[in-house]
N, CA and C atoms as a LAMMPS dump frame, in Angstrom:
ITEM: TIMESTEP
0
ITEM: NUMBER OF ATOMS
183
ITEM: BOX BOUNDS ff ff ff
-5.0000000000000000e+02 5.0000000000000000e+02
-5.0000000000000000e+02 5.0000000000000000e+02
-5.0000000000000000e+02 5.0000000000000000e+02
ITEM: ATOMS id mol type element x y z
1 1 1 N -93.298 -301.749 263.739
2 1 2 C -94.223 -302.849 263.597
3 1 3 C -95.059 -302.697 262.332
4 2 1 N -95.336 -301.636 262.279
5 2 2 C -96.386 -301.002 261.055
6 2 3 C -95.399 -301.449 259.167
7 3 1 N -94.228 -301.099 259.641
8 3 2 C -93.94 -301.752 258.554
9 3 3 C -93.073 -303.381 258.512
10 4 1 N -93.22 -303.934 259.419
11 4 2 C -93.132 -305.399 259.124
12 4 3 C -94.477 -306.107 258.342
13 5 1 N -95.405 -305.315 258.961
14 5 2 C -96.715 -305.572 258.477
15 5 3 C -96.82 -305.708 257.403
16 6 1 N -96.589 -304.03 256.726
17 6 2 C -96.815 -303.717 254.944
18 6 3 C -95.488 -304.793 254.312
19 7 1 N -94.378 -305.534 254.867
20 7 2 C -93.446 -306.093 254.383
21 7 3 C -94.391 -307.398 253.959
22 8 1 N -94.907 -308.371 255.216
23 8 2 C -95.523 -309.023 255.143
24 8 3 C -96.615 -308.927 253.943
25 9 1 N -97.395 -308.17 254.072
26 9 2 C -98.539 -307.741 252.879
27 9 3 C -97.708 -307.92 251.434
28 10 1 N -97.116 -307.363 251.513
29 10 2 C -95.92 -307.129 249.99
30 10 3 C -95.839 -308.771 249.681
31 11 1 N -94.845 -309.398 250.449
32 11 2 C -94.257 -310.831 250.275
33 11 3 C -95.954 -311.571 249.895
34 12 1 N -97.062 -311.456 250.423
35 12 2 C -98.461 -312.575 250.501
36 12 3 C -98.823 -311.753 248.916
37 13 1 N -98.5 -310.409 248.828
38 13 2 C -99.159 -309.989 247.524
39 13 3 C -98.342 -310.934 246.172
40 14 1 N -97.09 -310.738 246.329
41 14 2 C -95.948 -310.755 245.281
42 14 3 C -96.038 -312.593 245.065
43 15 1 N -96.2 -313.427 246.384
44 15 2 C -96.955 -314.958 246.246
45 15 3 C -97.704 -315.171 245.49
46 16 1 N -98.919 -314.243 245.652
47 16 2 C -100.14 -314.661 245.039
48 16 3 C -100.104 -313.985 243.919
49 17 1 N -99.192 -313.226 242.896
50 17 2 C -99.747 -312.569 242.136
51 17 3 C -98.991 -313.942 241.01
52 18 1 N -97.84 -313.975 241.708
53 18 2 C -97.133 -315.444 240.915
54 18 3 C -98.425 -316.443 240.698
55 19 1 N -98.395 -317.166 241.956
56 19 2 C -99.654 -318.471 241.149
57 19 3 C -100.76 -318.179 240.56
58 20 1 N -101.187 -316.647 240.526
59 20 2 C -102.427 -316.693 239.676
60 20 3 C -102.175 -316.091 238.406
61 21 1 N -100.918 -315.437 237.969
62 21 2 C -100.163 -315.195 236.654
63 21 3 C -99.795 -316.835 235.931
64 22 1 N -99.353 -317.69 236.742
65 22 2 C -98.538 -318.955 236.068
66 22 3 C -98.609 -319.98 237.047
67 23 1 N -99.794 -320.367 237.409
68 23 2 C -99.981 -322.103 238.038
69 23 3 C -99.517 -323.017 237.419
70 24 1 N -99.433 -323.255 236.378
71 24 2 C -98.709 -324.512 235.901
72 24 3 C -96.936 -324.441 236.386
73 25 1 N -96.426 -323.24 235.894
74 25 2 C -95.276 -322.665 236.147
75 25 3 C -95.044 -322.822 237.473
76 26 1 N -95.358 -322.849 238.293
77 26 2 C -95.316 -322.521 239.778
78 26 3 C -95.405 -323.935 240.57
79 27 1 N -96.118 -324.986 239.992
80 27 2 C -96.248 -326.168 240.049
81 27 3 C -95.296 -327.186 239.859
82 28 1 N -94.562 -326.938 238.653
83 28 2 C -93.477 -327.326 237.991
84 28 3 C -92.157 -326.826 239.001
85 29 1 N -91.833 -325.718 238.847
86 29 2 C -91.13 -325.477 239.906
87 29 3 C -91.067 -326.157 241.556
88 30 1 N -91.843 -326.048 241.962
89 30 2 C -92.221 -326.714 243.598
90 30 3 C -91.872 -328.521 243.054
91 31 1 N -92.262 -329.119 242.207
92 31 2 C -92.134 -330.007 241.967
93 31 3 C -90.591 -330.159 241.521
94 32 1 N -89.821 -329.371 240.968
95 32 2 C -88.182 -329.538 240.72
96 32 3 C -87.497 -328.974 242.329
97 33 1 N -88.203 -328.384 242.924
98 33 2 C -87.398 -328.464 244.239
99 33 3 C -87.159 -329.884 245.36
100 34 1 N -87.526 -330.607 245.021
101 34 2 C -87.411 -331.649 246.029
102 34 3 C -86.599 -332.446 245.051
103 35 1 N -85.637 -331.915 243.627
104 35 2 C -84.759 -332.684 243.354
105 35 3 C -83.372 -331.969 244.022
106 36 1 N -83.433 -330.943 244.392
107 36 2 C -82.216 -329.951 244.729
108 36 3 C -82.016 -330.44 246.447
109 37 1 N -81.01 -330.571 247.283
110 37 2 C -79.836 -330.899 247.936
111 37 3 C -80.723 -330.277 248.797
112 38 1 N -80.873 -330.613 250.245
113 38 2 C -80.78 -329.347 251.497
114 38 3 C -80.119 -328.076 251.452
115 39 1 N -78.853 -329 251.48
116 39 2 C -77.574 -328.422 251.782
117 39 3 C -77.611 -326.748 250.569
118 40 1 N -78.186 -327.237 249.397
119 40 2 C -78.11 -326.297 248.498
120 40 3 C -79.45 -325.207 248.744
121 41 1 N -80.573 -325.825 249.217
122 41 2 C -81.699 -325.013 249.604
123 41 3 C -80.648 -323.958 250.938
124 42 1 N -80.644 -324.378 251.993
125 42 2 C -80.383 -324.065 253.153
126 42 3 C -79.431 -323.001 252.503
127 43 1 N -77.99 -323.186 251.758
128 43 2 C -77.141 -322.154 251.069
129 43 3 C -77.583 -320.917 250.681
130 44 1 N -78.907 -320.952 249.937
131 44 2 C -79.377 -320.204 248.891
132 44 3 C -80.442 -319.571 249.544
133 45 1 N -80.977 -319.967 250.762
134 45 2 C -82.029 -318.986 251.362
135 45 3 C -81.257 -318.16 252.266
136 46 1 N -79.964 -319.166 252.977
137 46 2 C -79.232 -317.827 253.51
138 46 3 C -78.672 -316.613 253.253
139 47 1 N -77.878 -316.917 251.658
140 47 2 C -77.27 -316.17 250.739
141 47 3 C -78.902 -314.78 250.703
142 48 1 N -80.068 -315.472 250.305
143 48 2 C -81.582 -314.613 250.07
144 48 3 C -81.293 -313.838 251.498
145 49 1 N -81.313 -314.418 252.416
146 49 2 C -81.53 -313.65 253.841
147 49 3 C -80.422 -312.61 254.203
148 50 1 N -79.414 -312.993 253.684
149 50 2 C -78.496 -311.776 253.953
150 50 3 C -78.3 -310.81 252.796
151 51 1 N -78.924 -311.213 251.563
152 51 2 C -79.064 -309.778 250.786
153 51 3 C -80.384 -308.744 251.135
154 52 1 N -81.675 -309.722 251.672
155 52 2 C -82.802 -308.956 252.283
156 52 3 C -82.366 -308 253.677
157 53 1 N -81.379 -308.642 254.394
158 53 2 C -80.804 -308.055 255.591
159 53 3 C -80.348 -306.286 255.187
160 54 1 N -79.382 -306.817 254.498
161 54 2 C -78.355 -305.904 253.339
162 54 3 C -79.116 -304.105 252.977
163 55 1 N -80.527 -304.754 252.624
164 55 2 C -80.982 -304.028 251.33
165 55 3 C -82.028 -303.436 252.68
166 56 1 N -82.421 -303.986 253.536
167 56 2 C -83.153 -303.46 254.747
168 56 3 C -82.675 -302.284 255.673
169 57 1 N -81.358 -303.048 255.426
170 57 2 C -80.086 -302.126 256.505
171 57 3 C -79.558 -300.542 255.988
172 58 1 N -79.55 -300.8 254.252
173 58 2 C -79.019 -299.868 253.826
174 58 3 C -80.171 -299.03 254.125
175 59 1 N -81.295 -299.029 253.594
176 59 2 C -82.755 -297.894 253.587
177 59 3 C -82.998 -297.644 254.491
178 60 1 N -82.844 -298.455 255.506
179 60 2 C -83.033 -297.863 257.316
180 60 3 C -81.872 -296.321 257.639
181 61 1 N -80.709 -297.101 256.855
182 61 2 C -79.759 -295.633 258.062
183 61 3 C -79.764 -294.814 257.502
């Protein structure tokens, strides 16, 4: 549990260090995502979720 936590902490740090390095940047972006497909979001976070799986799995065993 203790480290889902520090995972969590990591992901809210690595968020926020983005929009306060490059708000305009970050803006722009969010704003070009609602030209991209579901179908292509949904692809590409799964593809994200099974390399995070991957890279979790390997350091665990």
């Amino acid at each position: 549990m203790r480290e889902l936590i520090i995972a969590f902490g990591l992901f809210l740090f690595i968020e926020g260090i983005l929009y306060a390095l490059f708000p305009s940047k970050m803006k722009n972006m969010l704003k070009s995502i609602e030209k991209i497909k579901d179908s292509q979001l949904r692809s590409g976070g799964f593809i994200f979720a099974i390399i995070g799986f991957l890279i979790i799995w390997y350091l665990k065993r």
